[in-house]
N, C-alpha and C positions, 0 to 999 in steps of 0.2 A: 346547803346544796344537798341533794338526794342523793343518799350511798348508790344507790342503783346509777344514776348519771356518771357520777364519778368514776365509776366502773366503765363505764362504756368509756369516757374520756380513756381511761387509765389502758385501753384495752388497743384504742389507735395511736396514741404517743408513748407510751410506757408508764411503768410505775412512779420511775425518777422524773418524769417530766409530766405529774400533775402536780400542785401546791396548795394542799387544802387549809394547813394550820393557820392561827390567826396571825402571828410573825411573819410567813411568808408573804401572805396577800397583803397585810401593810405595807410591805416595801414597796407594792406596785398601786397602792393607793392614791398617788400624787405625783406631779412631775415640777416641771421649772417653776410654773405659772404660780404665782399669788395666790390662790384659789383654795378652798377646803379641801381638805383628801376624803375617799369614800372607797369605800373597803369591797371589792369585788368579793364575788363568792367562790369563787376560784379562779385558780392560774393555772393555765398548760403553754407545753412547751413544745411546737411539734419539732423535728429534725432533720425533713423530708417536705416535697411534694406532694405525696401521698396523702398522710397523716395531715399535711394540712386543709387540704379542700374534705377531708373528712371530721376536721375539727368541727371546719365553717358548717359545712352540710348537718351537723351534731347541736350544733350552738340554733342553727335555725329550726330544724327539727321540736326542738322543745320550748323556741320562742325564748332562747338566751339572749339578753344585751352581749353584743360583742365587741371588746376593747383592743386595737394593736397596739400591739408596742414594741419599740425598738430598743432606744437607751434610756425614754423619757428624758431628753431633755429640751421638748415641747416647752412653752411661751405661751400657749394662749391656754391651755388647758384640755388640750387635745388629744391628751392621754388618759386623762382621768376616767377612770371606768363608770360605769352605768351600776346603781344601790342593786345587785343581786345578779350581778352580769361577772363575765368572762373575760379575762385578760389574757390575751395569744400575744406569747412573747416570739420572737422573729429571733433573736439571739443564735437559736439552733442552726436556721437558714443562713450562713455566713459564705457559701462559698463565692467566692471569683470564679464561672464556668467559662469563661473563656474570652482572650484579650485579642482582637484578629488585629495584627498592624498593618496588613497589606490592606485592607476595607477601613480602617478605622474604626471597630466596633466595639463594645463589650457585652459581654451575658454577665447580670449578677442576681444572688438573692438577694432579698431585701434588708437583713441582716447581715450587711459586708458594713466596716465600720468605713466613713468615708475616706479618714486621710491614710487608709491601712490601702483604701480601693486605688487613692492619685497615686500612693507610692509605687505600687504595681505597674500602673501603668507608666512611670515618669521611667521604672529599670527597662520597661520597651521603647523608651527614648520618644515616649508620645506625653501628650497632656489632656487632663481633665480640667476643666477652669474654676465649675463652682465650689468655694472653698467656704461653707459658713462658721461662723466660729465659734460653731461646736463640735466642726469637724473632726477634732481626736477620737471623739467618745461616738458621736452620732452616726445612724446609719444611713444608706443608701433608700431602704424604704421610708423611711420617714423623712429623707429631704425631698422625694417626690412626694411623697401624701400633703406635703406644708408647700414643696414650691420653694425650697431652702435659694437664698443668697450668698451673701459675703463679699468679700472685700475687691471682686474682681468681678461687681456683676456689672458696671460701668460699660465698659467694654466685650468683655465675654458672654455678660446674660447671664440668667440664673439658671436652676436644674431643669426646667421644662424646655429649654431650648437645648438638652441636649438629650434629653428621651427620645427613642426612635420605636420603643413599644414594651408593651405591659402583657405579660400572660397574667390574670386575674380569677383566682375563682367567686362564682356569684352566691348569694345566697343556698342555692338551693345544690351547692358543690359542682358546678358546670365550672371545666376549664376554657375561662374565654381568652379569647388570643388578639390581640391587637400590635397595628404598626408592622414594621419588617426591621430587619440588618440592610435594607436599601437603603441609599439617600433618598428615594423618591419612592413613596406610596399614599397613591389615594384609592386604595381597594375599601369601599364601604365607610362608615361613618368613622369619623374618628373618635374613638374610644381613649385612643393612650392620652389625648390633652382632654379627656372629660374626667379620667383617673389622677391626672396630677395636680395638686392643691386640691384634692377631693376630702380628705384628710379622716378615711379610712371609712367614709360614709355612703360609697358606691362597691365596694368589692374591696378581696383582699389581696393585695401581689404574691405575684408566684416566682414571677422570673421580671428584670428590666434588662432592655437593649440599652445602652448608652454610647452615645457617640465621644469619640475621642479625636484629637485634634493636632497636627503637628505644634510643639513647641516655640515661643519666640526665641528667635537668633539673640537679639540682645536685650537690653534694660536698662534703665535708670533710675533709683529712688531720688528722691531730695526731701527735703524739710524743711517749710516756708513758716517764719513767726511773724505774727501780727500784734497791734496793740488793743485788737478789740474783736470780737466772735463777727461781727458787721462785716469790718473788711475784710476777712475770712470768708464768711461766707459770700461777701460781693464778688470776691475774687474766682470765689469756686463758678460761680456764675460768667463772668469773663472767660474763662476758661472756656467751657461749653459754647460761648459764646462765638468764641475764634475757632472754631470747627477742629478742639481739639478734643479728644477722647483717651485720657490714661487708661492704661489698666484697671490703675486705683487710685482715687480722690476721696482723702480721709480726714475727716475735720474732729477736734477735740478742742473743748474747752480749760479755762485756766485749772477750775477744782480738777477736772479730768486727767486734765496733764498731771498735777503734783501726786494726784491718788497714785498713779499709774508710776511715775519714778520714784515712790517712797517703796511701789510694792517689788518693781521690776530692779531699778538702778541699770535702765540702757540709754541715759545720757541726753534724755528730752531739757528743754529749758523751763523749768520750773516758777523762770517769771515771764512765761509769755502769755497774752491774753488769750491769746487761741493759737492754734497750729494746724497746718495741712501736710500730709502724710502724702505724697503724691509719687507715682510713679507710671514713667513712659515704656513700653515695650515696641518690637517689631522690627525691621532690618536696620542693621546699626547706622546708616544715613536718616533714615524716619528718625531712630531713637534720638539722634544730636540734635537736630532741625526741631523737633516737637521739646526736646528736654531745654531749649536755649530760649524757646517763642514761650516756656512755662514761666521761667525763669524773669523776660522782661514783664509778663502779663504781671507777676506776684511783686514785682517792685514796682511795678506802676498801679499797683494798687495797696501800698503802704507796708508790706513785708518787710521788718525790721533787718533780718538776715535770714539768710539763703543758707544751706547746708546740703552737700552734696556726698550721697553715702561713698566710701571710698573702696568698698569692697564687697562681697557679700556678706562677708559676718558682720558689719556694720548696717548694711540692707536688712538681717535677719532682723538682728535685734530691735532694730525700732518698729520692726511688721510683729514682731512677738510682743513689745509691748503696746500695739495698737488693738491685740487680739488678747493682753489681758484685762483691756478697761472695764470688761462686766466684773473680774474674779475680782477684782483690785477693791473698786467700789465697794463691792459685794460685802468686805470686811468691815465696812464702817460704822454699818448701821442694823438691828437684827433683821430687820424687811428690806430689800432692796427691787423695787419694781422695775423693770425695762420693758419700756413702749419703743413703739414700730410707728411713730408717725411718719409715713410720707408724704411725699409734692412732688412739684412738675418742678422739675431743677432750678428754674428761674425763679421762684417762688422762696426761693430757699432762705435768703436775708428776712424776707418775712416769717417765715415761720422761727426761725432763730430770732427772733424779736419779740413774738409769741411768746414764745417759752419760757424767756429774761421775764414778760411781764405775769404771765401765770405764776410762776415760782415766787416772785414780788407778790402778789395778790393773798395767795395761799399761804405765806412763809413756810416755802417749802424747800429742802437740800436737792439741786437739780443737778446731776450731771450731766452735760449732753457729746456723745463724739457718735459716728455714725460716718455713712457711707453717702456722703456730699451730695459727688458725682452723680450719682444717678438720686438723690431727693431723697432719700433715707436716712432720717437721722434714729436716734436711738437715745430718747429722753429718759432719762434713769432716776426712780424718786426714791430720795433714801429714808427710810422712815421706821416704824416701831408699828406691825399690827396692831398690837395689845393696846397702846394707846390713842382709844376712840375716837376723842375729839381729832387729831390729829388723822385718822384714819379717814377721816368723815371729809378732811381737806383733801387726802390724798385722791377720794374717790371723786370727786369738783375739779379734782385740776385733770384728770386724767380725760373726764366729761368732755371740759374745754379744749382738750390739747386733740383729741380726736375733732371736734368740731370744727376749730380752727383749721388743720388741718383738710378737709373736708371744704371748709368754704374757700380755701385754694386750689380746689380740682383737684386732692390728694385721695389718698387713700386710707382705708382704715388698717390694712395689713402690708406692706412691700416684700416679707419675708417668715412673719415669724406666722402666719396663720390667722383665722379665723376663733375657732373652737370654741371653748364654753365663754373665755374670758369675752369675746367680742360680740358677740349674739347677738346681743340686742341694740348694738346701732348697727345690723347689717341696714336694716330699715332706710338709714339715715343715708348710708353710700347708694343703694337700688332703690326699690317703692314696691310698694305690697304687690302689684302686680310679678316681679322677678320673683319674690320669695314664694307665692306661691307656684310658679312656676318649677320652682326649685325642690316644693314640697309633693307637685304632682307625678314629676320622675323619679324622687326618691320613692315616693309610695308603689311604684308600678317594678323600682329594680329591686324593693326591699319591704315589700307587702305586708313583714310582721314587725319592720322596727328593728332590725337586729342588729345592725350594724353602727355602728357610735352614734348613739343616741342622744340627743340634745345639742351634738356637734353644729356648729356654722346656722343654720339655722332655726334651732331652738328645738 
């Protein structure tokens, strides 16, 4: 990078918040995803509004690749930066500007971490619903740039159903403004859902509206075990079926399960073939009626036994080791990949059949638990990079399990994004007509390229 550049960076964010040396840009060289790391040419850091639509305007000025980041804990490879490009860490940008309870709104930067943002607002006695689960660490901008989910998106929806608008600045440092703190705005195109799962490829956030929601009165967790992932997942399907909607419908497998109580110890059955994580919310006559019609539906579809949480620290526990089936895994093996296949709910026994036979095909270690309810499941290959031959099966089954996926009306992403990792079967979900479509607005809001380069569509 050009001592003179770096100057001018050093000149709108400060001296401490440019990052030339080669240890510093490592760190921000790679994120969750599987993928190679590649070493930006520098890192800034703005701390402000200001400083950042002057970064952006700075970066496009000279024709920089520009990379956001949040906490990097991206899945498709959406943070990875561009060979001689820019990493704008959002870090600085963390505040909570304002929580209204009478309108139900909030202002935040995009660097607010998210479960730092729900606890804020749960001490105004409101709620945020999308909870992904990497909520500890992840932030508020980047579960809009991805379209983040989690375990409550069944019922509540993911992040883009609760954006109400994006201040963004454009390439060429214009603050653009979109949406309102109303419930109701159709002033001009909509911008704020062209911004969200855009994944950092249209503009960069400035400010997010988000809506907030009163609390449910009451709850129900339980724990349904099965003798096979089939009737699990037939059941999850039943469910849906009888026009009921949990919160959360959470399915694990048997390796998933034991990984998961060897790591946590919060009292899962460690001989069950599969398990559902299920919980009812809503006014405590809904909660008993829906928690009682779950209850016949899972033994009328082979539920060995029923288990009803008895309090909330017993509720906690099993939702915390539901949310540590990536870390758990994670230790088994030096590579651990997590895919984002989805389907249309119905579809779900099948694709859970799938994936028994892919892993059979491949001889491959598959963990699978994921987010039922709404067709998210979360196929986990546990493997070794370095060894090739094996890497070469990883990459076959991953081919298939999107395809599969795919030939059930699914999806290629439900949550974790697009980005480098998935690129090139967008093709496969649209048709070369939609991509270029896709390539003719980016070219017309981002004329030199600057902005995550290579992202979603290649």
């Amino acid at each position: 990078m050009n001592t003179s550049i770096i100057k001018e960076f050093a000149a709108i964010v400060g001296d401490d918040n440019v990052m030339s040396s080669e240890t510093d840009r490592h760190v921000y060289s790679y994120d969750a995803a599987v993928l190679d790391s590649v070493m930006p040419a520098l890192v800034v850091r703005p701390e402000n509004s200001e400083a950042l639509g002057k970064t952006v305007k700075l970066c496009n000025d000279h024709g920089l690749p520009l990379t956001v980041r949040g906490a990097g804990t991206n899945l498709s490879g959406g943070t990875i930066p561009h060979p001689g490009g820019v990493v704008v860490l959002t870090n600085g940008l963390n505040r909570i500007l304002e929580i209204n309870a009478e309108d139900m709104y909030a202002v935040v930067e995009p660097g607010v971490v998210t479960a730092k943002f729900a606890a804020e607002v749960a001490a105004c006695g409101l709620f945020y619903p999308p909870d992904p689960g990497s909520q500890a660490v992840s932030t508020l901008g980047g579960n809009v740039a991805e379209n983040a989910g989690g375990l409550r998106g069944l019922k509540y929806g993911v992040t883009k159903d609760y954006v109400m608008g994006i201040d963004f600045w454009d390439v060429n440092g214009n603050l653009i403004k979109s949406g309102s703190r109303t419930v109701k705005c159709v002033s001009g195109y909509n911008l704020t859902g062209l911004m969200v799962a855009s994944e950092g490829t249209l503009g960069v956030f400035d400010k997010i509206i988000l809506k907030i929601i009163p609390p449910p009165k009451a709850s129900r967790s339980m724990m349904a075990m099965f003798n096979s992932m089939q009737a699990a997942s037939e059941t999850v399907a039943a469910i849906i079926a009888a026009k009921i909607v949990p919160a959360t419908l959470e399915i694990m497998d048997n390796f998933t399960i034991r990984t998961v109580e060897n790591f946590r110890h919060a009292g899962l059955p460690k001989n069950a073939a599969a398990l559902l994580l299920i919980e009812v919310d809503g006014h405590p006559a809904q909660v008993a009626d829906e928690a009682e019609l779950v209850e016949q539906i899972c033994k009328q579809h082979g539920a060995t036994e029923l288990k009803v949480a008895r309090d909330a620290a017993e509720r906690d526990a099993v939702w915390q080791a539901r949310r540590d089936a990536l870390p758990a895994l994670a230790k088994l093996r030096p590579t651990c990949v997590l895919e984002d296949a989805t389907v249309p709910r119905s579809k779900i026994p099948a694709m859970i059949k799938a994936l028994d036979d892919i892993s059979k095909k491949y001889q491959l270690t598959i963990g699978t638990f994921g987010h039922a309810g709404d067709g998210n499941l979360h196929p986990t290959i546990l493997t070794d990079r370095r060894d090739e031959k094996e890497w070469q099966r990883v990459e076959k089954a991953i081919d298939e399990i999107f395809n599969r996926a795919l030939e059930l009306g699914g999806t290629l992403s439900g949550e974790h994004g697009i980005g480098l990792a998935k690129a090139k079967y967008m093709v496969l979900e649209t048709n070369r007509g939609t991509l270029d479509y896709f390539r003719r607005m980016k070219s017309v809001l981002d004329p030199k390229g600057i902005l995550n380069p290579g992202k979603i569509i290649g």
